[in-house]
C-alpha positions, -999 to 999 in steps of 0.1 A, spaced: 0 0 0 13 34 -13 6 68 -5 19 93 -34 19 128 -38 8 133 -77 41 152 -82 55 114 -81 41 107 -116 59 115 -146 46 115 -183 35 83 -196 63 69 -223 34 56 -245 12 85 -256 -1 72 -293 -33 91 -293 -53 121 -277 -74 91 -257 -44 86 -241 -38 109 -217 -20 107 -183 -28 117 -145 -5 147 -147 -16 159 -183 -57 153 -170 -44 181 -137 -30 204 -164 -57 202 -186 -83 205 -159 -57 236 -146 -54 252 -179 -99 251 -183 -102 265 -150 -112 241 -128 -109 244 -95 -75 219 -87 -64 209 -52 -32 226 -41 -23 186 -28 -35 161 -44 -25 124 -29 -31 88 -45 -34 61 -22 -26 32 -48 -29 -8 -33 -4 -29 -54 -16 -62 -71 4 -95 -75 -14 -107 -110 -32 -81 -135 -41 -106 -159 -68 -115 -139 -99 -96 -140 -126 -103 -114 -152 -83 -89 -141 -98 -62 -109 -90 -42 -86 -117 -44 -74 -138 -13 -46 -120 -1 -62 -84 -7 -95 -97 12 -67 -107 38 -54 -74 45 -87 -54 36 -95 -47 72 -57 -37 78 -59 -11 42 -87 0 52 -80 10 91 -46 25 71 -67 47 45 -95 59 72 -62 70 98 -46 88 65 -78 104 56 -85 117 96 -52 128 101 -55 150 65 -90 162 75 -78 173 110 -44 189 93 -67 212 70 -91 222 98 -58 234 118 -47 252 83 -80 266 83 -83 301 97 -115 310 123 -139 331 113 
């Protein structure tokens, strides 16, 4: 399990097409039309053993762990939610 800040991407080495577009050239593009971007953006990425395996379940060792992600993610998401409310000023 992986948190990563977005600035850990790079450009994808395989653009062949304008369907083909990466994480960082979707924030630019979203940037550059004026949406409204997040200042941090963080990508909380699970790695996988097989990917030629397609299936809506969660395979046995991910349905292992799930309780132990997902404890992980929730503390990551509390701890980011309490940082912004101390960044936040009072009104």
């Amino acid at each position: 399990m992986y948190f990563l800040p977005a600035e850990d991407f790079s450009e994808t080495q395989n653009l062949t097409n304008l369907h083909d577009v990466n994480f960082l050239t979707a924030l630019e593009l979203g940037s550059k039309l004026n949406f409204q971007i997040p200042g941090e953006i963080m990508i909380i990425a699970v790695e996988i053993v097989e990917d030629l395996e397609f299936s809506e379940d969660l395979s046995p060792a991910l349905k292992k762990r799930y309780p132990e992600i997902l404890s992980k993610v929730h503390k990551f998401l509390l701890e980011a939610l309490m940082y912004q409310k101390s960044m936040t000023p009072a009104r």
